[in-house]
Structure formats: structure tokens, C-alpha cells
DSSP file (Angstrom, degrees, kcal/mol; ACC not computed):
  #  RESIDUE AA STRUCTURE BP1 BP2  ACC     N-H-->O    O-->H-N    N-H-->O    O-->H-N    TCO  KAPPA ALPHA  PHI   PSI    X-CA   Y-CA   Z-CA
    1    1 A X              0   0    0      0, 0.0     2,-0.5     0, 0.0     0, 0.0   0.000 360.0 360.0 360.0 137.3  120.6  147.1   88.3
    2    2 A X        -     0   0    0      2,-0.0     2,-0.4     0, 0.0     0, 0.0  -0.885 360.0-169.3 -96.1 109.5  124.4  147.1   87.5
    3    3 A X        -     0   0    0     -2,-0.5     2,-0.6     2,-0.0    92,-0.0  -0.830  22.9-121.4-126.3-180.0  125.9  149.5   85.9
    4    4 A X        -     0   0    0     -2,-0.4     2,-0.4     1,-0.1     3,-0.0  -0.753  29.7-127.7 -94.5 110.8  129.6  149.7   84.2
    5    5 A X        -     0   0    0     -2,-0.6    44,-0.1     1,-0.1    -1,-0.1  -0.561  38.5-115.3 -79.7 111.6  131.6  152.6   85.8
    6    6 A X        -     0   0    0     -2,-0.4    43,-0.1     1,-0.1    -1,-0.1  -0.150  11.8-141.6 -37.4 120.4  132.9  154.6   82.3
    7    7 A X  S    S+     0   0    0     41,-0.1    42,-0.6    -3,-0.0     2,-0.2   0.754  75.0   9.5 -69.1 -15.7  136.2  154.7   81.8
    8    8 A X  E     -A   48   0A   0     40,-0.2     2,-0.3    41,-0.1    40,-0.2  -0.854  60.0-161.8-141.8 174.6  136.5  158.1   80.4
    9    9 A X  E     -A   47   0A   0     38,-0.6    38,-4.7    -2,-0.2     2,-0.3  -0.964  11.5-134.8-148.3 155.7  134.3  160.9   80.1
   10   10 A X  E     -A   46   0A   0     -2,-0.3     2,-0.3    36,-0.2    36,-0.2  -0.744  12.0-174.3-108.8 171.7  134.4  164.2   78.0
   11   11 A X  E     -A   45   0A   0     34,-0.8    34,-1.4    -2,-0.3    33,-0.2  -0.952  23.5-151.5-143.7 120.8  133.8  167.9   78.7
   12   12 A X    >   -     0   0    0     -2,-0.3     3,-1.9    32,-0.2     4,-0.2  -0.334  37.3 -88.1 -91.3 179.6  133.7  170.4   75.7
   13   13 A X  T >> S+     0   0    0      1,-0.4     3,-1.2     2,-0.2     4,-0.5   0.623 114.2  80.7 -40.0 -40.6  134.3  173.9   74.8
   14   14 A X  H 3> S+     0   0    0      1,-0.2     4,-1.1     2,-0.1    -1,-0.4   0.780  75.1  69.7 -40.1 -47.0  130.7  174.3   75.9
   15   15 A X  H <> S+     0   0    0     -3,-1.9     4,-3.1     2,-0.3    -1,-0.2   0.826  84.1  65.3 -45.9 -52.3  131.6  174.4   79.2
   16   16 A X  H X> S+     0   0    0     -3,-1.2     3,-2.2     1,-0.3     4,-0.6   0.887 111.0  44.2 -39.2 -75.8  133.4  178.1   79.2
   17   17 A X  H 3X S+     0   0    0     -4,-0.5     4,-1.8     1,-0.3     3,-0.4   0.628 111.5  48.1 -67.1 -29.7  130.1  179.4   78.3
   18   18 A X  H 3X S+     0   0    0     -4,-1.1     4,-0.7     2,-0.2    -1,-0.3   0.715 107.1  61.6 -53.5 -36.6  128.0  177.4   80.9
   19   19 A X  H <X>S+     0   0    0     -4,-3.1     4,-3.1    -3,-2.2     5,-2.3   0.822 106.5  41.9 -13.0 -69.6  130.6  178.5   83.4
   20   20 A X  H  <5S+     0   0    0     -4,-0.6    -2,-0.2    -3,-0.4    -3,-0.1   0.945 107.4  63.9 -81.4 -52.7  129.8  182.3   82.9
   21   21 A X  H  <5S+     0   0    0     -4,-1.8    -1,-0.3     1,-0.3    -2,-0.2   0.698 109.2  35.7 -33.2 -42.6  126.3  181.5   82.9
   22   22 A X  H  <5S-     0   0    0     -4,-0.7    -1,-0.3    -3,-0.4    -2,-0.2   0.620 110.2-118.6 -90.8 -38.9  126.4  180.3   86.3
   23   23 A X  T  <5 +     0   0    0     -4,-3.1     2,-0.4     1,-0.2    -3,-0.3   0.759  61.0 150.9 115.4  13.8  128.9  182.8   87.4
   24   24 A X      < -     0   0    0     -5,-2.3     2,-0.4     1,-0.1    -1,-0.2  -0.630  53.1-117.1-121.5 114.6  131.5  180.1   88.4
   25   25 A X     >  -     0   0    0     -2,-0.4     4,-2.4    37,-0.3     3,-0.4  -0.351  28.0-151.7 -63.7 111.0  135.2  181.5   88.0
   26   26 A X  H  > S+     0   0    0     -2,-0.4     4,-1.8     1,-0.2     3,-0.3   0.961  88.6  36.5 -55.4 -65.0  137.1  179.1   85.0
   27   27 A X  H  4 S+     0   0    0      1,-0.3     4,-0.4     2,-0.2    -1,-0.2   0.547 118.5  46.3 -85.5  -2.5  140.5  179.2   85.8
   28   28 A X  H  > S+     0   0    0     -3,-0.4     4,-0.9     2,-0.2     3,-0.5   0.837 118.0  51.6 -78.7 -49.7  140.1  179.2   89.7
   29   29 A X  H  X S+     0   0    0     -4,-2.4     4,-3.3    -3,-0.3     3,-0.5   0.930 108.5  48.4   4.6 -92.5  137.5  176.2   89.0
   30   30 A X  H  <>S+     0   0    0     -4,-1.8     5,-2.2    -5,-0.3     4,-0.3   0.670 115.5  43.7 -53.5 -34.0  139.7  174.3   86.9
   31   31 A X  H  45S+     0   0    0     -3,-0.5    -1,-0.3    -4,-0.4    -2,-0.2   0.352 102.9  57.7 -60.6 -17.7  142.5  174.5   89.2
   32   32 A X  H  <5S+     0   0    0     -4,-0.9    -2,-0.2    -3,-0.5    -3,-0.2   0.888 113.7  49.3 -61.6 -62.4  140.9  173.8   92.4
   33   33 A X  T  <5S-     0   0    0     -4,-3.3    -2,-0.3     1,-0.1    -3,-0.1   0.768 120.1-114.3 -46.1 -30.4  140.0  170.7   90.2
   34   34 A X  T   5S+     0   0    0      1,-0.4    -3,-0.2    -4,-0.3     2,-0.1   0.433  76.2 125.4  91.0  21.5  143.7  170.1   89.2
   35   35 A X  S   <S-     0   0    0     -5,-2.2    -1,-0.4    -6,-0.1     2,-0.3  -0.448  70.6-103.2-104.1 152.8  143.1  170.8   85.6
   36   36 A X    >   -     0   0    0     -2,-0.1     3,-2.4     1,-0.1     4,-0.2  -0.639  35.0-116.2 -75.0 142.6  145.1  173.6   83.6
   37   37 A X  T 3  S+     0   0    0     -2,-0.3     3,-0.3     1,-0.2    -7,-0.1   0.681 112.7  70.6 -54.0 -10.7  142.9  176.9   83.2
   38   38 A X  T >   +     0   0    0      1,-0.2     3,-3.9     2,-0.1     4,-0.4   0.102  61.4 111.9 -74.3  -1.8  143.2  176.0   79.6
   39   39 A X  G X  S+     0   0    0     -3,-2.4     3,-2.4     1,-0.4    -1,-0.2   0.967  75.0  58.4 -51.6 -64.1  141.0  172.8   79.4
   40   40 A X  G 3  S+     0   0    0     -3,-0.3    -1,-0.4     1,-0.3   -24,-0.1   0.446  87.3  66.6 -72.7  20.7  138.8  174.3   77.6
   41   41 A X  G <  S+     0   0    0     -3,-3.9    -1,-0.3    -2,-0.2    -2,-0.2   0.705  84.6  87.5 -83.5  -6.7  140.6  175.2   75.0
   42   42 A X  S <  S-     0   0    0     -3,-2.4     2,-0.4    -4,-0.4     3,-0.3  -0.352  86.2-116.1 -80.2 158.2  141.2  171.5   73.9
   43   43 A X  S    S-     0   0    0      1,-0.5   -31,-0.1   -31,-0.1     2,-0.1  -0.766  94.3  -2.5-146.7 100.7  138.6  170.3   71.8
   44   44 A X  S    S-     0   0    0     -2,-0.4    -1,-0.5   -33,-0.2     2,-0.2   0.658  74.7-151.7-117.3 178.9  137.5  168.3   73.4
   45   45 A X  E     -A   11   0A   0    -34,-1.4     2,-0.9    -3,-0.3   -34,-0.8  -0.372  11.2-162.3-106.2 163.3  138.9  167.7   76.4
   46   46 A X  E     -A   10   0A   0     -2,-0.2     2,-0.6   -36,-0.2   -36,-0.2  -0.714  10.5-174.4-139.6 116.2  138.6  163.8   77.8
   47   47 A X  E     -A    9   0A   0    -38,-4.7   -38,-0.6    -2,-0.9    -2,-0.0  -0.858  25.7-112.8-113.1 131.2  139.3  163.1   81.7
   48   48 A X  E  >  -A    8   0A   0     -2,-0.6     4,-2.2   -40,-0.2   -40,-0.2   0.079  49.4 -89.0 -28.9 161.4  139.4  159.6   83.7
   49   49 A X  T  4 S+     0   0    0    -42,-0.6     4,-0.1     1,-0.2    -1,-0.1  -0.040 126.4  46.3 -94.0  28.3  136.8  159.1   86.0
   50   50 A X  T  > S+     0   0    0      2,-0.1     4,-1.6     3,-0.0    -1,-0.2   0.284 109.6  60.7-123.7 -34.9  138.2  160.6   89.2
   51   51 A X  H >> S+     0   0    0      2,-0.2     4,-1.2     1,-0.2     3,-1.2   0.992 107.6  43.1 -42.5 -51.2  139.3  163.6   87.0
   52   52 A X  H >X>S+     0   0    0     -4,-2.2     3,-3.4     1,-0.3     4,-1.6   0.973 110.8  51.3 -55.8 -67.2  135.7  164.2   86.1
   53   53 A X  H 345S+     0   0    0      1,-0.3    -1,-0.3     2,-0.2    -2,-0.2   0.606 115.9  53.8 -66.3   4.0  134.1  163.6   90.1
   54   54 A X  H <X5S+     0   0    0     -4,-1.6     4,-1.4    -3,-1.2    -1,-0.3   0.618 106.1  44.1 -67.6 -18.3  137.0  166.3   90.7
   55   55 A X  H <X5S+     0   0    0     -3,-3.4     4,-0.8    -4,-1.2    -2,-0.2   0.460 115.4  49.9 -98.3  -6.4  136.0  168.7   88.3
   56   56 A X  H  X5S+     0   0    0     -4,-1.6     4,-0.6    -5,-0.3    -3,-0.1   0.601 112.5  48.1 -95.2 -18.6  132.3  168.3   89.5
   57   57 A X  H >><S+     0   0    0     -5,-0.5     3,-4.0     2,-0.2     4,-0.6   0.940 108.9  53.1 -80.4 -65.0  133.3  168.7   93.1
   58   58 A X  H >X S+     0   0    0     -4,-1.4     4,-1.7     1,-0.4     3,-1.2   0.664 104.8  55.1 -44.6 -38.0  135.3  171.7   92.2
   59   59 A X  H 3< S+     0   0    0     -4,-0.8    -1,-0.4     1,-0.3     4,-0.3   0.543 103.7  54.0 -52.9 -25.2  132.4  173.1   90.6
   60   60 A X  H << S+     0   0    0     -3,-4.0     4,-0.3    -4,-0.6    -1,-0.3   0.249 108.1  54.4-115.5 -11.7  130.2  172.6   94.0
   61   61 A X  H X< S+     0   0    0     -3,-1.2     3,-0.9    -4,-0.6    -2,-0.2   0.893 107.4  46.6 -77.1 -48.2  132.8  174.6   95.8
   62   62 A X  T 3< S+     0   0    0     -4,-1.7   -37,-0.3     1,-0.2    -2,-0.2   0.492 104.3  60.3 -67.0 -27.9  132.8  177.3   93.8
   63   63 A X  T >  S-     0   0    0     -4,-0.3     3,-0.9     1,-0.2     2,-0.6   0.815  80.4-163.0 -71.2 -22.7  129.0  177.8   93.5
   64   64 A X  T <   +     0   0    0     -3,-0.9    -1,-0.2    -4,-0.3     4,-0.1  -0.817  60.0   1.8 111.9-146.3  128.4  178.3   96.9
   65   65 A X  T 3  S+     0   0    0     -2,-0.6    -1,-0.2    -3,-0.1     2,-0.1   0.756 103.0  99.6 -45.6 -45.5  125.0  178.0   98.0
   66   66 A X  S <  S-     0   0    0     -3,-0.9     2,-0.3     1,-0.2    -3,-0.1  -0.245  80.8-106.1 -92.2 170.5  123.4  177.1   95.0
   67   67 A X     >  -     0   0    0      1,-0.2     4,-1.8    -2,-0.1    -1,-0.2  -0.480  28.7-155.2 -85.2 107.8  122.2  173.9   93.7
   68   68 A X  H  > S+     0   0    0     -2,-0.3     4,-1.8     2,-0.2    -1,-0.2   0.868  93.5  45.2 -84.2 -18.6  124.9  173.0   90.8
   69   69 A X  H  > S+     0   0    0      1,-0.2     4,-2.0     2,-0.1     5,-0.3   0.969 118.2  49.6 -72.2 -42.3  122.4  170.5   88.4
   70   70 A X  H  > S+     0   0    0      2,-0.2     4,-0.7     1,-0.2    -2,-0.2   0.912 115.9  39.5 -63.6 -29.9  119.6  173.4   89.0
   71   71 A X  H >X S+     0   0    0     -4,-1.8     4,-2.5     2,-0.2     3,-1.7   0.985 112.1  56.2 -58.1 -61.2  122.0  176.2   88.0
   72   72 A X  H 3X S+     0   0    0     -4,-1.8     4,-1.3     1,-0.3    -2,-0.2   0.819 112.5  43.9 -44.7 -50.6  123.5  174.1   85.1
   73   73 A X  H 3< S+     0   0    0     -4,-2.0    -1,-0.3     1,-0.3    -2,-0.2   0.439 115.1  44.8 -70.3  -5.4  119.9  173.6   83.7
   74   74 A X  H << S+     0   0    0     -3,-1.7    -1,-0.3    -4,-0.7    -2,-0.2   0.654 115.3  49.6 -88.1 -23.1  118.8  177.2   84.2
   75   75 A X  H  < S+     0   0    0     -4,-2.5    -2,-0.2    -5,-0.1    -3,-0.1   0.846  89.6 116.9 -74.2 -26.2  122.4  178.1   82.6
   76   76 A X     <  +     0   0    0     -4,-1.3     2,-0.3    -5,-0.2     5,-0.1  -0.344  42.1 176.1 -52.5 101.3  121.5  175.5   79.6
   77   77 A X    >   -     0   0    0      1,-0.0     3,-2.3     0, 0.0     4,-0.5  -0.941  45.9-116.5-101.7 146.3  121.3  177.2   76.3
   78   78 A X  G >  S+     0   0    0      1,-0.3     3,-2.0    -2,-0.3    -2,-0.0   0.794 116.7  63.1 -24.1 -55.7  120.7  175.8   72.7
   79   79 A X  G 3  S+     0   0    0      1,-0.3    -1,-0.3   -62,-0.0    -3,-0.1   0.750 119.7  21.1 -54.1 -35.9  124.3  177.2   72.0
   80   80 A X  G <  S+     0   0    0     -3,-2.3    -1,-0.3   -63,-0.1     2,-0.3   0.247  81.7 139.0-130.2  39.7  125.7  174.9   74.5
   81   81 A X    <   -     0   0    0     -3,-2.0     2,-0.6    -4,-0.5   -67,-0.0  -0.421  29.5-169.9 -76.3 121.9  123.3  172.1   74.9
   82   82 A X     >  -     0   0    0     -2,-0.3     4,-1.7     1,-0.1     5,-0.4  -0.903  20.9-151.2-119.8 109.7  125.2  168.6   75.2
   83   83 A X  H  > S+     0   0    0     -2,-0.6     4,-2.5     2,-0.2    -1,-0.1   0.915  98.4  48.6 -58.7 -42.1  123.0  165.9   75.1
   84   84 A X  H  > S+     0   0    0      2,-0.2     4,-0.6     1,-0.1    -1,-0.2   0.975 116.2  51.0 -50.0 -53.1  125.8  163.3   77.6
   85   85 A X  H >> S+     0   0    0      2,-0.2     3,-3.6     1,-0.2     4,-2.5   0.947 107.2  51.6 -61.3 -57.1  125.9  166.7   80.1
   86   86 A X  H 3X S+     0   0    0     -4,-1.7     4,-1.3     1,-0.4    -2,-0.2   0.772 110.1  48.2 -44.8 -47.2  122.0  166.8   80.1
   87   87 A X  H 3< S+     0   0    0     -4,-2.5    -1,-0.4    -5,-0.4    -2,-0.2   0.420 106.4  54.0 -91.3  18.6  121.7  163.1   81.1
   88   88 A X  H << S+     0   0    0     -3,-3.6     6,-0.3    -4,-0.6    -2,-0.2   0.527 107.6  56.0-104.3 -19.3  124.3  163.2   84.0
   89   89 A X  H  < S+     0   0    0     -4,-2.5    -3,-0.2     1,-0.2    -2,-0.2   0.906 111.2  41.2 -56.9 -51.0  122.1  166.2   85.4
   90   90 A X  S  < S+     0   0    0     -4,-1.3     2,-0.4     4,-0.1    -1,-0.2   0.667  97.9  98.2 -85.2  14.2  119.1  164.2   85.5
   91   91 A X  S >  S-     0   0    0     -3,-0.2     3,-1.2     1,-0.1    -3,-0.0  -0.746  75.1-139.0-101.1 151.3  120.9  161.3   86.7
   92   92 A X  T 3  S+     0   0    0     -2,-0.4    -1,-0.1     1,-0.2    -3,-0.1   0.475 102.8  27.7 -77.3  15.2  120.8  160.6   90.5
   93   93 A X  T 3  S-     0   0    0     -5,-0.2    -1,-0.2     0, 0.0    -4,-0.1  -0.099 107.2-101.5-161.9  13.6  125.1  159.7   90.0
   94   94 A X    <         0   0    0     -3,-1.2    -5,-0.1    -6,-0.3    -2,-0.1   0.618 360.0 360.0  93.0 -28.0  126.6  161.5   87.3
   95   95 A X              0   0    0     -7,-0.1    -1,-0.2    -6,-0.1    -7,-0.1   0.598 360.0 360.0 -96.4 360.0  126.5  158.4   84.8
């Protein structure tokens, strides 16, 4: 199966609060990534597709030990449920 590597992807506001949830420092995060600490204030904010696998890496330094798709879905509340974030957790690549 083939599939079309996206050209863009977004990440909303949502995020701040998924962030805290997990325990994951924003603005050291986002700048590890190479993002201003301020992304999320854009609404919403829309990154190329090496931005994005940088802002997922960055995220996986910054957790540590733990398992970031099992954190994200224990951090996953009604208030910031995104149906796009919720299928690139259960996908084995992000897409």
C-alpha cells in the first residue's frame, strides 16, 4: 500500500493543554523543535512535514522515559480531543 506523504500538517491550541497534561515543558519543547514558544498561540498553527517529525522528536526528548503515543492518550481529554491527532497515535508512522 502507497501512501502520499502530506504536505502540511496542523497542530492546535489544544496542544498547550495536552502538554501540561503529560508534564512536557512548552517553551523548552518548542524550541528544542525550532519552533517559537508562541506556536500555540496561533490558531492554528500549520508546519511542513519535517517541521512536524521535529516537533514529535522534540516531544520524545523531553518525555523521558515514557512512551509519548501512551502518555498522549492517557493525557487525551474531551476538551482537547482532535480527531487528525488521535489517528496519528494509532498510526504505526504518524500519517
Amino acid at each position: 500500500m502507497h501512501f502520499e506523504r502530506p504536505e502540511s500538517f496542523v497542530v492546535n491550541p489544544g496542544w498547550r493543554i495536552l502538554f501540561a497534561e503529560m508534564g512536557l515543558p512548552v517553551a523548552d519543547t518548542l524550541r528544542d523543535a525550532g519552533f517559537s514558544p508562541t506556536l500555540f498561540n496561533t490558531l492554528p498553527a500549520t508546519l511542513d512535514a519535517e517541521s512536524y517529525f521535529r516537533f514529535w522528536e522534540a516531544m520524545e526528548r523531553h518525555s523521558g522515559p515514557r512512551d509519548v503515543p501512551r502518555a498522549l492518550a492517557s493525557a487525551l481529554e474531551v476538551e482537547v480531543f482532535s480527531p487528525p491527532l488521535y489517528a496519528a497515535v494509532c498510526s504505526h508512522n504518524l500519517r
